[in-house]
Backbone of each chain as ProteinMPNN parsed JSONL, in Angstrom:
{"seq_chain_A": "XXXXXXXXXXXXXXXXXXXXXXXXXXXXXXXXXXXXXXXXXXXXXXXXXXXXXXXXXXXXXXXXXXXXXXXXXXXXXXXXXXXXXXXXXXX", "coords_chain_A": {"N_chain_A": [[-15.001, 15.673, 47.07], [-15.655, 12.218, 46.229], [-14.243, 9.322, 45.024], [-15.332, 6.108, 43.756], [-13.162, 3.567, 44.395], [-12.542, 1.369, 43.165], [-10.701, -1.322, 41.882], [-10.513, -3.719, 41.296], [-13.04, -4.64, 39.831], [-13.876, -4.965, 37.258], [-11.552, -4.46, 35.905], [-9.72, -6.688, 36.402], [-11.054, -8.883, 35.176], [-10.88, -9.103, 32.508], [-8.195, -8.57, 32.363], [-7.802, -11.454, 32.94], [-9.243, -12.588, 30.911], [-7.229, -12.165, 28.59], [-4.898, -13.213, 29.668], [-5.662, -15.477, 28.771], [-6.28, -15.696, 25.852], [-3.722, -15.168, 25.532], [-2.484, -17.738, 25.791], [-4.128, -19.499, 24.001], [-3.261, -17.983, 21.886], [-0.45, -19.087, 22.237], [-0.744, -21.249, 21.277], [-0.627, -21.373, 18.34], [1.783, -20.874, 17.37], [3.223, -22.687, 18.987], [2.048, -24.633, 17.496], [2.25, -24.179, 14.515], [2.835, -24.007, 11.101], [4.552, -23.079, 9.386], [7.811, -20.637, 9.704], [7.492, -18.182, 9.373], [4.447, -18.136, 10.532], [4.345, -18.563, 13.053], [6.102, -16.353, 13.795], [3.924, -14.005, 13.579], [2.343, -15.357, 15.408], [4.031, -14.784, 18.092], [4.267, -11.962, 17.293], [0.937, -11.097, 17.747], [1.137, -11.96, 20.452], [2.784, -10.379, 22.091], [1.145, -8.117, 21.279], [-0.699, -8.273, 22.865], [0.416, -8.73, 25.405], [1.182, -6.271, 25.692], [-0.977, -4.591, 25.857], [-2.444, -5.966, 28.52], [-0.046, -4.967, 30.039], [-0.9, -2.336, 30.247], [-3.405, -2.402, 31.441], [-2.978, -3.28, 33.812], [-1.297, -1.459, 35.186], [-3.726, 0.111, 36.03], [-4.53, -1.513, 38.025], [-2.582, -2.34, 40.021], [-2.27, 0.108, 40.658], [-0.008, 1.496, 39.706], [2.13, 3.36, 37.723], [4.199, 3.397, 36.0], [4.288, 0.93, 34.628], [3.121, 1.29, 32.355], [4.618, 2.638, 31.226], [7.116, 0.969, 30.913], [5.378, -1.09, 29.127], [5.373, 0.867, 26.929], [8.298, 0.664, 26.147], [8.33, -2.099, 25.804], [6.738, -2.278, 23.627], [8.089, -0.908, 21.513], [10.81, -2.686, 21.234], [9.367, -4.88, 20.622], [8.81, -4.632, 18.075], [11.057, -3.562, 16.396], [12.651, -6.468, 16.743], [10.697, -7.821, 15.292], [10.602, -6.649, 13.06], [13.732, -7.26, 12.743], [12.983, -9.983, 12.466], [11.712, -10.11, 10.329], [13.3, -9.544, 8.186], [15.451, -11.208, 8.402], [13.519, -13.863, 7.717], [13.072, -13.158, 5.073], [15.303, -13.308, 3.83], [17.34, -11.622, 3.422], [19.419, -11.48, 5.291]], "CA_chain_A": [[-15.692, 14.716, 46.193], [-14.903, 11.185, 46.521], [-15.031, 8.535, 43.971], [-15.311, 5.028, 43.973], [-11.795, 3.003, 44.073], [-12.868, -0.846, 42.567], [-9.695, -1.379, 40.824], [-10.744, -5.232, 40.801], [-14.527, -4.641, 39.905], [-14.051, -5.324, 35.77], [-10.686, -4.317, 35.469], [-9.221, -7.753, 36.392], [-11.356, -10.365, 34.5], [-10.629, -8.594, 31.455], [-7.053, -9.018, 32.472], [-7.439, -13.009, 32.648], [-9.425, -12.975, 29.042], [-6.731, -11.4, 27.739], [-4.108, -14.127, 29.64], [-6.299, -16.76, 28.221], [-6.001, -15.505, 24.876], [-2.267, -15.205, 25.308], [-2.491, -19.044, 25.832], [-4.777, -19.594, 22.17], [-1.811, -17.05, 20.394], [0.649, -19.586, 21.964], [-0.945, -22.727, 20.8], [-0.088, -21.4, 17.219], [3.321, -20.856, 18.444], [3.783, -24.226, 18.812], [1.813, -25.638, 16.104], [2.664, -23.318, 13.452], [3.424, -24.897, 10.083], [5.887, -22.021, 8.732], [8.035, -19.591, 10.511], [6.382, -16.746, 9.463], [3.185, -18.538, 10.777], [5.162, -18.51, 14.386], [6.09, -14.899, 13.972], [2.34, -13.566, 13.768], [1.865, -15.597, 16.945], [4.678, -14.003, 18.672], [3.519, -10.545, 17.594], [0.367, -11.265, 18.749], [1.452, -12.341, 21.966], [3.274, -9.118, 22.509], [0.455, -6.683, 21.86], [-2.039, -8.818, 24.03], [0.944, -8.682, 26.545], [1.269, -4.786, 26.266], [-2.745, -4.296, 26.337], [-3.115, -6.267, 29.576], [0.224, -4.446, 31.081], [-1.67, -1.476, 30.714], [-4.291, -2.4, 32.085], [-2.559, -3.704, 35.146], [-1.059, -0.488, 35.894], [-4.729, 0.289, 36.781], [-5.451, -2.398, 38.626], [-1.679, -1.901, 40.715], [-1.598, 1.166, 40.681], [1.696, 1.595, 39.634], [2.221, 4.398, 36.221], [5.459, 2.536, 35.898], [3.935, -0.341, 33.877], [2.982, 1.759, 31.323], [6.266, 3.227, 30.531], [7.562, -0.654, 30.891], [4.663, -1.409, 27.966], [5.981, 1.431, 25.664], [9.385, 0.296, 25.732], [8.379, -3.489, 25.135], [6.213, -2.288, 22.547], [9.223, -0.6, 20.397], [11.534, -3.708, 21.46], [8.731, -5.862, 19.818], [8.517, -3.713, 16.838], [12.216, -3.656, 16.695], [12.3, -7.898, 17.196], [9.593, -8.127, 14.341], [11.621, -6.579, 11.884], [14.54, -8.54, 12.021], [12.607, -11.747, 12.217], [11.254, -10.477, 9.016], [14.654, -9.632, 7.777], [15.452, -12.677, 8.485], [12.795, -14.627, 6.87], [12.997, -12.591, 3.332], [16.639, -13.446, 3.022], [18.325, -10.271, 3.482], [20.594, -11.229, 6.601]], "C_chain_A": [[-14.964, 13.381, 46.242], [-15.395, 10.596, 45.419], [-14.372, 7.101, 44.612], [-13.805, 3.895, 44.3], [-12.141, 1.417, 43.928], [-12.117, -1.217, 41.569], [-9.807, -3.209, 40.028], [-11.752, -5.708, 40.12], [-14.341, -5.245, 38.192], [-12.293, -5.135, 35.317], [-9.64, -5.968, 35.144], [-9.947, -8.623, 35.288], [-11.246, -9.649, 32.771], [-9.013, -9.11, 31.359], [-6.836, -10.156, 31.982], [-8.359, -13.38, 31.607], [-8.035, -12.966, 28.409], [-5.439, -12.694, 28.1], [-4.769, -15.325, 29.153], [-6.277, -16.819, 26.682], [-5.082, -15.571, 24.379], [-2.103, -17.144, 25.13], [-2.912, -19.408, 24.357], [-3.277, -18.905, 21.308], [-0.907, -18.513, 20.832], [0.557, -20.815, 21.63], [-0.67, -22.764, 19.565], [1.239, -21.03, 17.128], [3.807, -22.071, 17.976], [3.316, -24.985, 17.76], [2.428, -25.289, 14.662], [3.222, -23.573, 12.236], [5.133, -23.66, 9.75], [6.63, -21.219, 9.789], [7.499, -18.578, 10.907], [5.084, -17.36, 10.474], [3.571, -18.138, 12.788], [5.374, -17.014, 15.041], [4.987, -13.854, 14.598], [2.415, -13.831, 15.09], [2.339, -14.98, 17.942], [4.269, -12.411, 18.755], [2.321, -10.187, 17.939], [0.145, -11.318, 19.888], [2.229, -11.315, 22.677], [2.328, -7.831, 22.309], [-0.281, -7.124, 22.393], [-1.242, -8.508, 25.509], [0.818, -7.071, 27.067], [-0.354, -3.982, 26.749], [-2.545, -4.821, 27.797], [-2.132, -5.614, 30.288], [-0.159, -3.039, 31.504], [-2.351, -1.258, 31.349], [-4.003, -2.705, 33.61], [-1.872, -2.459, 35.946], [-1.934, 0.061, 36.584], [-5.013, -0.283, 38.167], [-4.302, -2.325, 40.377], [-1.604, -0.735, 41.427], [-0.443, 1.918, 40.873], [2.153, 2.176, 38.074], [3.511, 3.627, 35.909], [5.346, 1.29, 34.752], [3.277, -0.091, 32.883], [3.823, 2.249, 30.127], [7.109, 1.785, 30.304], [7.003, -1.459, 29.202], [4.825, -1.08, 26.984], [7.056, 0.995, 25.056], [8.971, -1.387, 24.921], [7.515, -3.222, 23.722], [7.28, -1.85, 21.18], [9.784, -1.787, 20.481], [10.691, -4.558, 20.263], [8.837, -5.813, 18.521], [10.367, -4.024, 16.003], [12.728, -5.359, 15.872], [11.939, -8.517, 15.716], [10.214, -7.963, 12.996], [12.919, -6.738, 11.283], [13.927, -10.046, 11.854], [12.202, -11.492, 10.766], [12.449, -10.641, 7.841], [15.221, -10.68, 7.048], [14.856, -13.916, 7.331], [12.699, -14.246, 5.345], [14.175, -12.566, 2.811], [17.489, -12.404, 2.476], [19.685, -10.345, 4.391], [21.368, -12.394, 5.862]], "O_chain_A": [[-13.734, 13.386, 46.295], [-16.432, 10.898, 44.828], [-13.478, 6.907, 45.436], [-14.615, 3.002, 44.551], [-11.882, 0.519, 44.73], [-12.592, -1.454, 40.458], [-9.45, -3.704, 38.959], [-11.744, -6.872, 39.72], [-14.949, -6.312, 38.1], [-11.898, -5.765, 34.336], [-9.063, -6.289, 34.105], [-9.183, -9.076, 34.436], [-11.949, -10.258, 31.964], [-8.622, -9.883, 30.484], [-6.098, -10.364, 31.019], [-8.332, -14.576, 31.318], [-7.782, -13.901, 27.649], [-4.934, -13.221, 27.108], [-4.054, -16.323, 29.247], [-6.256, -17.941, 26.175], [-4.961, -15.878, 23.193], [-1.5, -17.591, 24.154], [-2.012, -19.607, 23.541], [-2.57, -19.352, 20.405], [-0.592, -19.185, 19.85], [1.544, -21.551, 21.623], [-0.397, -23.889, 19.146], [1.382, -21.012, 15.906], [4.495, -22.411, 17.014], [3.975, -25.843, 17.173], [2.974, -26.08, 13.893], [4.423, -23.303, 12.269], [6.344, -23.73, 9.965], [6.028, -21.114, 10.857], [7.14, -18.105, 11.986], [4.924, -16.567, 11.402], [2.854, -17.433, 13.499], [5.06, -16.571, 16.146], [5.048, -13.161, 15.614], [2.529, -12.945, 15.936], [1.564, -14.531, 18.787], [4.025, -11.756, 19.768], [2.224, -9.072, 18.452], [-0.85, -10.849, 20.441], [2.313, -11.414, 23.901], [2.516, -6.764, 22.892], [-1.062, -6.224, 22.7], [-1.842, -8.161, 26.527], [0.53, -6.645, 28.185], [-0.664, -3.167, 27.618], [-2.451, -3.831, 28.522], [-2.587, -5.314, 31.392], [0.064, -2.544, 32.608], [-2.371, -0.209, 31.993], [-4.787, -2.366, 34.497], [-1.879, -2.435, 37.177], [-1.593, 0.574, 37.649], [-5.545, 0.263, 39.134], [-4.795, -2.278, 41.504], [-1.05, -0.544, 42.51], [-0.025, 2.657, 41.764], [2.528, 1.325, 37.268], [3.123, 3.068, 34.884], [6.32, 0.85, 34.143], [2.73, -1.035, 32.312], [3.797, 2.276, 28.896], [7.786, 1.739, 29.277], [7.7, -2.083, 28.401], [4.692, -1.808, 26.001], [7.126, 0.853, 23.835], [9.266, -1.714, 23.772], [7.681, -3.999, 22.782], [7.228, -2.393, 20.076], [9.261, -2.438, 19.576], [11.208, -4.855, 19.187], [8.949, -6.823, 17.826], [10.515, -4.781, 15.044], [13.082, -5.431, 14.696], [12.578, -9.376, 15.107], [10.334, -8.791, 12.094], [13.305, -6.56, 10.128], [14.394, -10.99, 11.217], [12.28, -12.421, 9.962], [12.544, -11.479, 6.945], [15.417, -10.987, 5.872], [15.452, -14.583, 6.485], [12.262, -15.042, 4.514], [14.423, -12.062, 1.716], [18.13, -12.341, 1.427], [20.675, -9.617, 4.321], [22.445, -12.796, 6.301]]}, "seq_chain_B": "XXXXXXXXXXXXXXXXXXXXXXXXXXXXXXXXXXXXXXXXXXXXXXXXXXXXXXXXXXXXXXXXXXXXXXXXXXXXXXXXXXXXXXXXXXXXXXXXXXXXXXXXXXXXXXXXXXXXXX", "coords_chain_B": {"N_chain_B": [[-20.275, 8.454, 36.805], [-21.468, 8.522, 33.882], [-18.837, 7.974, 33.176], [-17.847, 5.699, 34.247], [-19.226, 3.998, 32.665], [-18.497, 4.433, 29.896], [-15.649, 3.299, 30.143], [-16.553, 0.618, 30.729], [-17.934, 0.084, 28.368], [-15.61, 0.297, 26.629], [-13.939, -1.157, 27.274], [-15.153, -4.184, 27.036], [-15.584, -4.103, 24.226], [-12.647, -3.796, 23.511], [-11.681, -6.461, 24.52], [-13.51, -7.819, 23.432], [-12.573, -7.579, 20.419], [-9.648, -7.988, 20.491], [-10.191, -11.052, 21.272], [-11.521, -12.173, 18.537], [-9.788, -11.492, 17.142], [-7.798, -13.371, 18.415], [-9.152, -15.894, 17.967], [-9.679, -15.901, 14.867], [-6.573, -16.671, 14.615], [-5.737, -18.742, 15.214], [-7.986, -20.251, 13.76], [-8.011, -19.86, 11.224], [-6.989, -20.773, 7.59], [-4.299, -20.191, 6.258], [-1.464, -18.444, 5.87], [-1.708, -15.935, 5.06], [-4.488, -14.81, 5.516], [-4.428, -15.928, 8.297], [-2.87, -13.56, 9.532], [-4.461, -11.101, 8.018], [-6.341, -11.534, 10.026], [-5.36, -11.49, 12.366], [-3.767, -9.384, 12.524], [-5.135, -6.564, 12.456], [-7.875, -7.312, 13.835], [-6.621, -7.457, 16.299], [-4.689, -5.297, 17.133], [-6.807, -2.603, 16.945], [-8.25, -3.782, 18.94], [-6.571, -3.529, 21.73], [-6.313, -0.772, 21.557], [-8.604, 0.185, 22.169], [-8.493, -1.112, 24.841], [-6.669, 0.227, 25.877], [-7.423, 2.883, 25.479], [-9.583, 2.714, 27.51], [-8.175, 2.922, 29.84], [-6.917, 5.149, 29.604], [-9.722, 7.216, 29.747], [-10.252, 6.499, 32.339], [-7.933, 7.393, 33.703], [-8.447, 10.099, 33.013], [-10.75, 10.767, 34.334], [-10.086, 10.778, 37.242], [-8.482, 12.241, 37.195], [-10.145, 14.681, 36.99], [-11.428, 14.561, 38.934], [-10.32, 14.302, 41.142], [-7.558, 15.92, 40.802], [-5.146, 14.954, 41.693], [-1.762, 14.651, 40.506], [-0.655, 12.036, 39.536], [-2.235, 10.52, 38.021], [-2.83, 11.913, 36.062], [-0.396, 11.875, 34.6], [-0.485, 8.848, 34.368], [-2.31, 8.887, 32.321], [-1.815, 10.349, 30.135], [0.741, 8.45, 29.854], [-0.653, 6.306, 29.224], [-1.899, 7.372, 26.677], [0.169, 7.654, 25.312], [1.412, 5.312, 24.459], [-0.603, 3.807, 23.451], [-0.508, 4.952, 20.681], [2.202, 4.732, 20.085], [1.689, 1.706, 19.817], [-0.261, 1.501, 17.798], [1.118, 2.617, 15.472], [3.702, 1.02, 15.037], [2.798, -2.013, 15.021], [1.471, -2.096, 12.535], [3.585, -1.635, 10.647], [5.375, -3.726, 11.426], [3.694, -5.64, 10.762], [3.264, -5.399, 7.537], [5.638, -5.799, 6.968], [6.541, -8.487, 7.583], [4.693, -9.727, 6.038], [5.553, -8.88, 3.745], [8.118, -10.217, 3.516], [7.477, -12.654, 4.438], [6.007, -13.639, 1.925], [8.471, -13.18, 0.2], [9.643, -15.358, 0.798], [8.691, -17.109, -0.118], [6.393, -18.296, 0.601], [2.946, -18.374, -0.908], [-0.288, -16.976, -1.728], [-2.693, -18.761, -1.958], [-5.52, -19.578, -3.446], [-5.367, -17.303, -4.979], [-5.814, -14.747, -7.245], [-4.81, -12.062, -8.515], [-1.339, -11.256, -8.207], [0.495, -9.139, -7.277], [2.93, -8.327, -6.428], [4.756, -10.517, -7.316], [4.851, -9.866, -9.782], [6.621, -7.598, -9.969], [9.704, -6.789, -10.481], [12.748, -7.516, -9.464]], "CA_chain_B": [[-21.718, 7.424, 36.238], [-21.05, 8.561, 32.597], [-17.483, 7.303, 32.483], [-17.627, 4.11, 34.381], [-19.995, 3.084, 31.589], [-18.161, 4.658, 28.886], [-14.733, 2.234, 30.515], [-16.861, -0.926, 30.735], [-17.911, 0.021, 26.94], [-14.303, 0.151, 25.461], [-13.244, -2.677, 27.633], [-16.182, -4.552, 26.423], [-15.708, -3.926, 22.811], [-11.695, -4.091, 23.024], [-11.134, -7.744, 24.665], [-14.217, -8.857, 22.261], [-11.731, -7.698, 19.301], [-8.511, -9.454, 20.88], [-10.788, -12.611, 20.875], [-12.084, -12.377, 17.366], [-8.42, -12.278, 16.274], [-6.686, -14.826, 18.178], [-9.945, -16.913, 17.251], [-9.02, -15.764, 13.416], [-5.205, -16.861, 14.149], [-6.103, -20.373, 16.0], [-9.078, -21.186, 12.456], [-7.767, -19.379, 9.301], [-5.92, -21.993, 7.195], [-3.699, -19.452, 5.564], [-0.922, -17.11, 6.342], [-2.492, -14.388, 5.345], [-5.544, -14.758, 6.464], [-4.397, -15.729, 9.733], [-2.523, -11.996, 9.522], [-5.479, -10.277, 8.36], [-7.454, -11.38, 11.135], [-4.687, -11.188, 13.675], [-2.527, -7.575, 13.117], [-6.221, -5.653, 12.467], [-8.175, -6.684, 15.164], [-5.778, -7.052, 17.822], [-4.634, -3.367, 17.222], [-8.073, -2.29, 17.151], [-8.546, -4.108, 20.705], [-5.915, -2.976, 22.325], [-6.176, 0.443, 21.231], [-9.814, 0.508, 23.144], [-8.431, -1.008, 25.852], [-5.623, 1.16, 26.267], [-8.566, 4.223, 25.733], [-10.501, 2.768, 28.413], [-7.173, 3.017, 30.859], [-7.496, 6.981, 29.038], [-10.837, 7.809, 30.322], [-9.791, 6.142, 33.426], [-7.496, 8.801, 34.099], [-9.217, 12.168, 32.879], [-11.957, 10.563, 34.764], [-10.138, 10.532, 38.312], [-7.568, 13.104, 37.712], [-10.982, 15.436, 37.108], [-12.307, 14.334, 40.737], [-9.14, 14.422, 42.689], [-6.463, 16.789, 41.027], [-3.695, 14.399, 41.486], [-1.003, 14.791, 39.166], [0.123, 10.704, 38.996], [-3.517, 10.4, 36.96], [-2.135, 12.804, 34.512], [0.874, 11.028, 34.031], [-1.465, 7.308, 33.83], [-3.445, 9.195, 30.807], [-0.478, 10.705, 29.015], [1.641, 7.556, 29.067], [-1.119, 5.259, 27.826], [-1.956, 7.813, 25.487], [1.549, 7.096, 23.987], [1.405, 3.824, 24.647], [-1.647, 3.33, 22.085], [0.223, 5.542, 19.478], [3.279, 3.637, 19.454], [1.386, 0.712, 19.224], [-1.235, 1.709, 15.975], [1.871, 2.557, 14.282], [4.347, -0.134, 14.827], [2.08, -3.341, 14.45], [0.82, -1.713, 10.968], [4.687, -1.482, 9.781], [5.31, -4.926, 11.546], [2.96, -6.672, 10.033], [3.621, -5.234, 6.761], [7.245, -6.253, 6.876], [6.287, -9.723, 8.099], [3.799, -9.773, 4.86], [6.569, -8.498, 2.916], [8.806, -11.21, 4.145], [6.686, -14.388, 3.842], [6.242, -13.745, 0.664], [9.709, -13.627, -0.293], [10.61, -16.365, 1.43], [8.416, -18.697, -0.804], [4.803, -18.832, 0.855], [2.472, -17.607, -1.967], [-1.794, -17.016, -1.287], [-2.691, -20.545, -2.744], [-5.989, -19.317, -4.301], [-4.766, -15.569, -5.691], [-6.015, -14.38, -8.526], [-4.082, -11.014, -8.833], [-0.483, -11.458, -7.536], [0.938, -7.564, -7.672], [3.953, -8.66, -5.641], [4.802, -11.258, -8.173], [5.103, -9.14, -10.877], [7.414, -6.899, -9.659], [11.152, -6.901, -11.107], [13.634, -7.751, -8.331]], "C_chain_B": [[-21.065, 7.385, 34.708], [-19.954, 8.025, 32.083], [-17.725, 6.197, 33.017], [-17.933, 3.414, 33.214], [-19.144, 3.15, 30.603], [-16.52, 3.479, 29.017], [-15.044, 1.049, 30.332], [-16.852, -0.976, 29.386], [-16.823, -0.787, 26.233], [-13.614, -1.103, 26.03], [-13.672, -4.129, 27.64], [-15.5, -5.035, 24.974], [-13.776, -4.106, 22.517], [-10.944, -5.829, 23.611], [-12.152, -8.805, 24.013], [-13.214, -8.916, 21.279], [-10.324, -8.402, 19.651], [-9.319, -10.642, 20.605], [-11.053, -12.849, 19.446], [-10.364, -12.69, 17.128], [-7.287, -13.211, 16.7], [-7.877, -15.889, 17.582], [-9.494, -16.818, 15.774], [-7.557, -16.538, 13.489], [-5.264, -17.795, 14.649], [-6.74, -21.305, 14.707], [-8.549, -20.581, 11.567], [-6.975, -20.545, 8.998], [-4.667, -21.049, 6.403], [-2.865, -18.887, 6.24], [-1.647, -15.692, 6.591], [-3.208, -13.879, 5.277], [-5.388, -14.374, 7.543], [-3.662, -13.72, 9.994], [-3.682, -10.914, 9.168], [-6.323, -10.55, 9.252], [-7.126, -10.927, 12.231], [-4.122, -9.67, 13.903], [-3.844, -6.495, 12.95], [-6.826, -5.752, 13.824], [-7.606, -6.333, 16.635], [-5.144, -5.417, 18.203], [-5.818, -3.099, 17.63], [-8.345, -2.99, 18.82], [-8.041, -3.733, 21.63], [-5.364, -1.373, 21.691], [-7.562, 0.603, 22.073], [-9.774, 0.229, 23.902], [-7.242, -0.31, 26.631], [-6.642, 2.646, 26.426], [-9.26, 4.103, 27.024], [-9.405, 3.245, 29.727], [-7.395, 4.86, 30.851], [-7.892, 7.617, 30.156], [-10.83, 7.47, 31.482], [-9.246, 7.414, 34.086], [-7.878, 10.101, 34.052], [-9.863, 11.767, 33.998], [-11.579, 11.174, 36.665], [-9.349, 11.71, 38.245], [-8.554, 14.323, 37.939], [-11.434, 15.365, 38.676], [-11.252, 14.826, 41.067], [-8.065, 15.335, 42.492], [-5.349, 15.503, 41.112], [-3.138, 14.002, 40.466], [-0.689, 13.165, 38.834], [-0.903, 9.963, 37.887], [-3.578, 10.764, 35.945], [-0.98, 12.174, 33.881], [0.545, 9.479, 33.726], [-2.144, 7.745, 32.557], [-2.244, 9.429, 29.702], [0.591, 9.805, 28.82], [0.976, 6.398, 27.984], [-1.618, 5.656, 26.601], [-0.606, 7.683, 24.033], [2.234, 5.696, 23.676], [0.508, 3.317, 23.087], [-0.839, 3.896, 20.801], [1.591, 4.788, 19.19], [2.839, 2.113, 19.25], [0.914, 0.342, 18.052], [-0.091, 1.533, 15.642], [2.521, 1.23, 14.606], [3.678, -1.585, 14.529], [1.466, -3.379, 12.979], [2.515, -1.857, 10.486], [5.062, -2.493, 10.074], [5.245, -5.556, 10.728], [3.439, -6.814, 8.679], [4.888, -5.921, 6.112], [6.672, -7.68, 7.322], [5.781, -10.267, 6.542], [4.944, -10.04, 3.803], [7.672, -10.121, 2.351], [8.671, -12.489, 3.913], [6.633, -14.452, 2.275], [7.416, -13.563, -0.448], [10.311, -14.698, -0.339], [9.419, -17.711, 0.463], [6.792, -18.955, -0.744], [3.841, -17.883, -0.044], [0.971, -17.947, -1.527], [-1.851, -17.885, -2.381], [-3.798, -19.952, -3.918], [-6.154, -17.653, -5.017], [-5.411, -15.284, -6.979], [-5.167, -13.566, -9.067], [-2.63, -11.234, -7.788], [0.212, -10.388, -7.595], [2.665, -8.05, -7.286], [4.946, -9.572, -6.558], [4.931, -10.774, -9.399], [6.123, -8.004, -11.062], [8.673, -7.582, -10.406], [12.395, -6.589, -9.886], [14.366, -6.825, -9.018]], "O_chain_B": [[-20.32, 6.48, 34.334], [-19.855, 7.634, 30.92], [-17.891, 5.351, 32.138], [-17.264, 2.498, 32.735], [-18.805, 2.049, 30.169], [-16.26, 2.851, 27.991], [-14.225, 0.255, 29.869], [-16.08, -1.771, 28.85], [-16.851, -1.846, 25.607], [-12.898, -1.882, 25.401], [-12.991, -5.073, 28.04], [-15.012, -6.142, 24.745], [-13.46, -4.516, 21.4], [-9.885, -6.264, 23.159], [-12.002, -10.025, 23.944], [-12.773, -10.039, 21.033], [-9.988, -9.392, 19.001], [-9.036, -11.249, 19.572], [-10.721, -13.988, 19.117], [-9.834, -13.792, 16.983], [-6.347, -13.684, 16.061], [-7.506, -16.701, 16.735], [-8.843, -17.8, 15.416], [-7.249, -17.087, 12.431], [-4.058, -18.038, 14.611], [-6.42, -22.467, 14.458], [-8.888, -21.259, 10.597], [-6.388, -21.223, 9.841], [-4.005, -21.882, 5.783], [-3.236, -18.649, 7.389], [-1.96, -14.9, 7.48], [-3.201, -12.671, 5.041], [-5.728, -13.306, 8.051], [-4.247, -12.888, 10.688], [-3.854, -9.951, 9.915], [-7.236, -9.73, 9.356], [-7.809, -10.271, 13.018], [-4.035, -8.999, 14.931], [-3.54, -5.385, 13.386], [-6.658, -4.953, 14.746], [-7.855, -5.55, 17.551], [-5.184, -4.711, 19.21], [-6.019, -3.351, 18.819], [-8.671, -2.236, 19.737], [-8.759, -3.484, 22.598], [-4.203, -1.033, 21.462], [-7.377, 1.509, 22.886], [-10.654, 0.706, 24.618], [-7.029, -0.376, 27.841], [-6.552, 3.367, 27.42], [-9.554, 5.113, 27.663], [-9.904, 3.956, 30.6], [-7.847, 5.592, 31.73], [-7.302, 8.208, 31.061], [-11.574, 8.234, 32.097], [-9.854, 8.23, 34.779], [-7.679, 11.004, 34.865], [-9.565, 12.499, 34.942], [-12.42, 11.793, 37.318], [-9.428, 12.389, 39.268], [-8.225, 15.103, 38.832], [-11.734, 16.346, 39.355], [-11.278, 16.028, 41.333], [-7.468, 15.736, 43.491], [-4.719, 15.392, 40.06], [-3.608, 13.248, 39.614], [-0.431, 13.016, 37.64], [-0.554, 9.086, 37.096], [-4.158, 10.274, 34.976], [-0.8, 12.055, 32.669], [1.241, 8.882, 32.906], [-2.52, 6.877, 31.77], [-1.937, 8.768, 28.709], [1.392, 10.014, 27.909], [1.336, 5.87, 26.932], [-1.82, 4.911, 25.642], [-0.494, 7.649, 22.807], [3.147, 5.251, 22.979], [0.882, 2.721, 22.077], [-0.587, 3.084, 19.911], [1.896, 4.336, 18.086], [3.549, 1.354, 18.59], [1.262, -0.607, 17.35], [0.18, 0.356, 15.4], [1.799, 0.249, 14.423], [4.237, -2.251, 13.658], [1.072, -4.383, 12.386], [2.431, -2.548, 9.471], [5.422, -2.986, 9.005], [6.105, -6.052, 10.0], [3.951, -7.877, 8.326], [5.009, -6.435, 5.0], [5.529, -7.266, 7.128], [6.43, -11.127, 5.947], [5.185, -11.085, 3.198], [7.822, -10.734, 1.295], [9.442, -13.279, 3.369], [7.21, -15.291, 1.584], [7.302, -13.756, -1.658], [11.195, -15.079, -1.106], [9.509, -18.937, 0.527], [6.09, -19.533, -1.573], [3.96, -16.666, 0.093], [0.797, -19.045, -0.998], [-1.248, -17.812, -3.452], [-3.403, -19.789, -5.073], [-7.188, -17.151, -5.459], [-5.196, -16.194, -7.78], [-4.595, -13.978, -10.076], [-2.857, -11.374, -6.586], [1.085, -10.746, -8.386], [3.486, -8.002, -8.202], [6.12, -9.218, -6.45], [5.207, -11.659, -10.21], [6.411, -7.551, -12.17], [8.637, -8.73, -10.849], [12.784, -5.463, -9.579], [15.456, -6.454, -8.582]]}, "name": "protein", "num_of_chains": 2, "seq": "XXXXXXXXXXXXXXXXXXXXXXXXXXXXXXXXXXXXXXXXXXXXXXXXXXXXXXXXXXXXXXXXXXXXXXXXXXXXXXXXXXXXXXXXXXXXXXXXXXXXXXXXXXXXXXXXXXXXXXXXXXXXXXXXXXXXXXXXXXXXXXXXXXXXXXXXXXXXXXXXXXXXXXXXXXXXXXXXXXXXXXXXXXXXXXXXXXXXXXXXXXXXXXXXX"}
């Protein structure tokens, strides 16, 4: 039984929504009145990053960039809660 | 046939919900607004497009038997699970956070947080 292999067919332009979106998260990044306001953007910008490296493991085919995505996803997580730390005047 | 569609679906329906919430975190005027628009749907989006990667894999490891298809389903299956949770306790703590640090919902009615006894 054979099946199709079109790893580029929809998989990609989904990809470059998703880097185009990363672009919008980082325009509040930079504008961002508050810290916190900055933060959001950042954690934003890290689960749009781990969504599309998922998806790129498809598109590679390379399982490797999934296990790469988990870790950055704890790291982020991790990251997130000292910035909040941080910002609520605990450190 | 049945899965391609059911892939385009969730990958459809999960880089519409990324868009809705960086659009929410680009127009809200608020903190935490911009946070309820941003840590809901973006989970929610990338949780359907991490599913569609899923059904990806059952889909091919069912045709072909090869084990590296099994190991593409079962990591992004833990991929999505460490993501739901941590961006919900994130956020939370972020929430938590701002509002310590001074930034208060301008038009509030009920302030629960604010009433509390340090």
């Amino acid at each position: 039984m054979t099946v199709a292999w079109e790893p580029l067919s929809y998989w990609m332009p989904a990809v470059a929504i998703l880097l185009v979106l990363i672009f919008g998260a980082a325009f509040r990044l930079a504008k961002g009145p508050t810290p916190a306001d900055r933060a959001v953007a950042v954690d934003t910008v890290n689960t749009l990053v781990i969504a599309s490296m998922v998806i790129l493991a498809v598109v590679y085919r390379q399982v490797i960039f999934v296990d790469i995505a988990i870790v950055y996803a704890v790291l982020s997580y991790v990251s997130t809660l000292y910035i909040a730390k941080y910002l609520g005047g605990e450190m | 046939m049945i899965a391609e569609a059911l892939i385009l679906v969730c990958l459809i329906i999960g880089v519409t919900f990324n868009a809705l919430g960086v659009l929410g975190l680009i127009r809200f005027p608020d903190l935490y607004t911009r946070m309820h628009a941003t840590t809901k749907a973006t989970t929610f989006g990338s949780i359907f497009t991490g599913s569609a990667v899923v059904i990806y894999g059952i889909w091919i490891y069912l045709a072909t038997w090869d084990s590296a298809f099994m190991t593409l389903f079962i990591h992004a299956l833990i991929a999505i699970v460490a993501l739901a949770f941590t961006n919900a306790v994130s956020s939370h703590a972020l929430a938590r956070a701002a509002h310590k640090s001074g930034i208060l919902p301008h038009p509030a009615v009920v302030d629960r947080l604010a009433e509390v006894k340090p």
